[in-house]
C-alpha positions in Angstrom: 0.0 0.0 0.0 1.2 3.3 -0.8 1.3 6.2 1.7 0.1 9.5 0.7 0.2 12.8 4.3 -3.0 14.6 3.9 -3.1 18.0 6.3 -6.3 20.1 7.0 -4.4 23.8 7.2 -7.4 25.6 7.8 -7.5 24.3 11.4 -4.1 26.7 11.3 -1.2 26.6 9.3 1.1 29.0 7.5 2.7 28.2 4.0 6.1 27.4 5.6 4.7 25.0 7.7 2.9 23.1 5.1 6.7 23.6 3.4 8.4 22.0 6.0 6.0 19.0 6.5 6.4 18.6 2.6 9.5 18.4 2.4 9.7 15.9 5.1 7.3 13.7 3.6 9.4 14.0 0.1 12.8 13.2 2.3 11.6 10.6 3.8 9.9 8.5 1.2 5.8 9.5 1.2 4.6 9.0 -2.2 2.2 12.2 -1.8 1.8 15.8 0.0 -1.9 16.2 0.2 -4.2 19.0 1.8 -7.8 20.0 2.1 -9.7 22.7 0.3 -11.2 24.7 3.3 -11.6 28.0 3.7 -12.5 28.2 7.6 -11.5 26.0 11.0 -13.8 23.5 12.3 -13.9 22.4 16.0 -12.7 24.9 18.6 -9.1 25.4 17.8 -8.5 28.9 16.5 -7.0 28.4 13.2 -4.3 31.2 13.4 -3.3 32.3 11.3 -5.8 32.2 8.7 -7.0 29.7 5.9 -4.4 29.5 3.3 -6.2 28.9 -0.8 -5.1 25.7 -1.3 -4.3 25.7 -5.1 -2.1 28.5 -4.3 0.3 26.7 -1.7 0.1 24.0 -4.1 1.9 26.6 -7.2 4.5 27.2 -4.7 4.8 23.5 -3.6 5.6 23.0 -7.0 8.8 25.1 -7.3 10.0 24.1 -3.5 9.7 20.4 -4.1 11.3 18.1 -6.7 9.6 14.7 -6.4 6.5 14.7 -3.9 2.9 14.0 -6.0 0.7 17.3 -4.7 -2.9 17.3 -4.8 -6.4 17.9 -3.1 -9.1 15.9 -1.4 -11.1 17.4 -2.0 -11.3 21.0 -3.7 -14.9 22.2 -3.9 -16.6 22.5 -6.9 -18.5 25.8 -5.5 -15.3 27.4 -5.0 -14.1 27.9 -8.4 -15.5 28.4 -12.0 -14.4 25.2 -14.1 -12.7 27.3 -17.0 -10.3 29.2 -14.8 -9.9 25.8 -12.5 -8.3 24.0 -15.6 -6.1 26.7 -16.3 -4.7 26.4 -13.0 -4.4 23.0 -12.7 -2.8 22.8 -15.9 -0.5 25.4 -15.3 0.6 23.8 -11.7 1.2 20.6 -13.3 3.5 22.6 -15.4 5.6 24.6 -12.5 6.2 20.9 -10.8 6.8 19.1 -14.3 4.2 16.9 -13.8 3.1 15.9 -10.1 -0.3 17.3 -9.7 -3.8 15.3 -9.3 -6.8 17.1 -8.6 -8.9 15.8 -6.2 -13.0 17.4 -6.3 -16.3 17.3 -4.7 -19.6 19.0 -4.5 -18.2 20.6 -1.3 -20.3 20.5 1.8 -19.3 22.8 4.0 -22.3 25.5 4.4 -20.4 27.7 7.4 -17.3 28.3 5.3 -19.3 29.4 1.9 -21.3 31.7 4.1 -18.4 33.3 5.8 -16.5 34.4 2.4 -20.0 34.8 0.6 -19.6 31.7 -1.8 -23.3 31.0 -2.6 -24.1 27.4 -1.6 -27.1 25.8 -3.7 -28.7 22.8 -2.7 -27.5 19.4 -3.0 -29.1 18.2 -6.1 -27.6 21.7 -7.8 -24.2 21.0 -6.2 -24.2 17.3 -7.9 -25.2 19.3 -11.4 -22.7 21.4 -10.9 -19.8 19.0 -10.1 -21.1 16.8 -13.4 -20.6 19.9 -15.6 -17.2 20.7 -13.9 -15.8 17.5 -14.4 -17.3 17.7 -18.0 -15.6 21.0 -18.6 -12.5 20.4 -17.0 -11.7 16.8 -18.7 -13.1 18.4 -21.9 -10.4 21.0 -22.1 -7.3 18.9 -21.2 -8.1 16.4 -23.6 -9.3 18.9 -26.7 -6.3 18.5 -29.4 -3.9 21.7 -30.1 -5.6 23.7 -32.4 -8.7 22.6 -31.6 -11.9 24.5 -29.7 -14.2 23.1 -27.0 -18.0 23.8 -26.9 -20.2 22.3 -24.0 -24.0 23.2 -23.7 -24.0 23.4 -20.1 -26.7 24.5 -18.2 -24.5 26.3 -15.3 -21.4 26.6 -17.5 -21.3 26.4 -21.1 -18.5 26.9 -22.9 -18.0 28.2 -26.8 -14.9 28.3 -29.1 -12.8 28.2 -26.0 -9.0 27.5 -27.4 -8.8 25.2 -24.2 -5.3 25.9 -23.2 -3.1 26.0 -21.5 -2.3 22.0 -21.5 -1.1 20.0 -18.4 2.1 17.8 -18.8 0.4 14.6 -18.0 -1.7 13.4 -20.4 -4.0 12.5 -21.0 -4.7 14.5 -17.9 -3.8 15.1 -14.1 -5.2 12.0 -12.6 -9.0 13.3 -11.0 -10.1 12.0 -7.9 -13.7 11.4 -6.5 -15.0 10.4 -3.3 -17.3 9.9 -0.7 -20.5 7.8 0.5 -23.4 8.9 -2.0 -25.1 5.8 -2.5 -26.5 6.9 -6.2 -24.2 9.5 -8.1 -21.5 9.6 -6.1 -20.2 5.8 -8.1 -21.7 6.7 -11.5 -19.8 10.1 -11.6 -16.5 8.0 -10.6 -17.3 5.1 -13.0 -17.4 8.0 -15.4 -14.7 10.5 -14.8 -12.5 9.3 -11.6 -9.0 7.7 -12.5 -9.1 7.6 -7.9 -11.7 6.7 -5.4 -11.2 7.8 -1.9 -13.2 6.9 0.9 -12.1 9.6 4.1 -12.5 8.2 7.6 -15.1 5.4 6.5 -14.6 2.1 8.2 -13.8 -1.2 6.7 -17.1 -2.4 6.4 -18.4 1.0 4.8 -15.2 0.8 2.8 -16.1 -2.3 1.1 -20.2 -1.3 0.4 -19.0 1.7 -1.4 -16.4 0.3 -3.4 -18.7 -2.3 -4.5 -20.8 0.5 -5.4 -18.4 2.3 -7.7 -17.6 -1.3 -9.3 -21.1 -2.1 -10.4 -21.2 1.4 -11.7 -17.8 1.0 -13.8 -19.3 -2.4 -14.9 -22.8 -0.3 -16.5 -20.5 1.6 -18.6 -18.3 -1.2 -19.4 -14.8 0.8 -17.5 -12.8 -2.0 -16.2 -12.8 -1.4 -12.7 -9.2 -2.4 -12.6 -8.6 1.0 -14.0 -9.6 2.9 -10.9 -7.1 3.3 -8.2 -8.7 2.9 -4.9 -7.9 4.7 -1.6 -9.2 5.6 2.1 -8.1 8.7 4.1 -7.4 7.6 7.8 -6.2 10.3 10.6 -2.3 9.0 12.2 -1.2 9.1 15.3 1.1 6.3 15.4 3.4 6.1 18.2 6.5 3.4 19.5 4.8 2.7 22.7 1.4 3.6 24.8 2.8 6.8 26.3 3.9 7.8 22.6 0.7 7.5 21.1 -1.3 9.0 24.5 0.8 11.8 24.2 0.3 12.7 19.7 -3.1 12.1 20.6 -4.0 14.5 23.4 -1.6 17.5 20.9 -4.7 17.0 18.4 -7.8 16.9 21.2 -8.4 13.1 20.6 -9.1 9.8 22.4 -6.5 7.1 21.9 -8.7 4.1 21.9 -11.4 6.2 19.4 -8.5 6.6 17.1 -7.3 2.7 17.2 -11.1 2.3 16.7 -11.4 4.7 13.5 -8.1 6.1 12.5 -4.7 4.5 11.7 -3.3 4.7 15.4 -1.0 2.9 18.3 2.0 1.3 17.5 3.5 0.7 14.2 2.4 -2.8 13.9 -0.9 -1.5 15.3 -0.8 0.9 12.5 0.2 -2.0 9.8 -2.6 -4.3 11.1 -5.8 -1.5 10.5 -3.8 -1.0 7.2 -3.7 -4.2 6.1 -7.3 -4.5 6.6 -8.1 -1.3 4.4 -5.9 -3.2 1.6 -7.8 -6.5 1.5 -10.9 -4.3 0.8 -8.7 -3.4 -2.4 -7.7 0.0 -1.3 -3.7 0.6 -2.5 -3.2 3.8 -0.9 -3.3 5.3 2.2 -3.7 9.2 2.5 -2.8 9.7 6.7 -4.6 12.8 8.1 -1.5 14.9 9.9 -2.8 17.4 12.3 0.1 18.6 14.5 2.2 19.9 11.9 4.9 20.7 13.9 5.6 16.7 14.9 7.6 16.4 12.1 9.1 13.0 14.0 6.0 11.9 13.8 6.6 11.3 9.7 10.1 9.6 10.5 8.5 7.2 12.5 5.8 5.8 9.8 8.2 6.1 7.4 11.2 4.1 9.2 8.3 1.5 11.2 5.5 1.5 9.0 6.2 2.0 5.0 8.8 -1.1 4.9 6.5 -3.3 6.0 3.6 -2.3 3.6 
């Protein structure tokens, strides 16, 4: 199983923070820097010093990394206009010669859009929405040089666009979908996903909504070998009892809740829940860092943990 850090910098992070951690994770093996798409804190911490925009960090990720994959789970769809959201996509994947992947969603939060005046339609719209998105978006990155794109969209068509700039990867930036919708959640990944992540859902829950997504790849007739599939589980991974007590209580949490719903306790605690994420055929593992500032925290999974994965 691959291992993939996923922060959440709106609970409080500045850009040289997210740097450092990063870099860490490139140093010391991670596959992936991922963060959230969040625009204000949840829970009670105070999220000093502000939300940071997270396709921004990404652009200077890009230039202060070599190697590290950088991505999303999830950007909103209600945040950005698809048009403009290819061009910067495409042009990231350009400043980190080819190491982006976009991860999207209807978004959710209501508290966030109405504290930065983002209008926040209903569900159903936000679903319409993310369909013409990922319709738009794909559409451009894959229209030939010298070609135009047109889509009829009710909430954003598109005429005689020149549909540039291109990303380096192509066909594309690998997209990633996610989440527990029962109905379009899987047909929109059978359609447009090359990554399905399931965040903080538990092996049982896992294995539904994978099975899910394959019956919807098999109406279409998409292999569902071709999808890539993946959970997001918070760490707190520690050498012994006291270690793990201790990473816990820095991010306001309950050991045994994590062991029961995270990837937590000891490495080989850590492997174990793991290894029971990958027999549900999940083959990476995106682990939610929230202290930042444990940086030995990363060491550990990555000296304990990755080898035996």
């Amino acid at each position: 199983m691959e291992l993939r850090i996923f922060t959440e910098p709106q609970q409080g992070a500045s850009y040289d923070q997210l740097l450092a951690v990063a870099r860490r994770a490139e140093e010391t093996g991670f596959a992936a820097f991922f963060r959230s798409d969040h625009y204000l804190k949840m829970g009670s911490v105070s999220g000093d010093p502000g939300p940071t925009d997270a396709w921004t960090t990404l652009a200077g990720l890009a230039r202060d990394t070599t190697r590290i994959r950088l991505g999303t789970l999830m950007s909103a769809a209600t945040f950005r206009l698809p048009g403009p959201l290819a061009i910067t996509v495409a042009q990231v994947d350009q400043m980190s010669g080819g190491r982006v992947e976009l991860g999207i969603g209807t978004g959710w939060y209501a508290e966030e859009h109405a504290a930065y005046g983002i209008p926040f339609p209903a569900l159903g719209e936000r679903f319409d929405r993310l369909e013409e998105q990922l319709a738009v978006i794909t559409g451009l990155w894959s229209t030939p040089p010298g070609s135009t794109f047109d889509f009829p969209g009710a909430y954003y068509p598109v005429s005689d666009s020149p549909a540039l700039p291109k990303p380096v990867q192509r066909p594309r930036p690998p997209i990633l979908l996610g989440g527990m919708g029962p109905k379009r959640t899987p047909r929109l990944a059978a359609r447009y996903a090359d990554e399905f992540n399931l965040p903080f859902a538990s092996v049982d829950d896992t294995k539904a909504q994978f099975q899910r997504v394959r019956d919807a790849c098999a109406e279409i007739d998409r292999d569902p070998s071709t999808m890539t599939w993946s959970n997001a589980l918070v760490l707190c991974c520690g050498r012994d009892d006291a270690e793990v007590a201790r990473r816990a209580a820095a991010i306001g949490r309950d050991p045994d809740e994590l062991r029961a719903n995270g990837a937590a306790g000891t490495p080989a605690e850590v492997v174990d829940t793991l290894g029971r994420y990958a027999a549900t055929g999940s083959a990476r593992a995106y682990l939610q860092v929230l202290d930042l500032a444990d940086l030995d925290h990363l060491e550990l999974v990555a000296a304990e943990v990755m080898p035996q994965l």
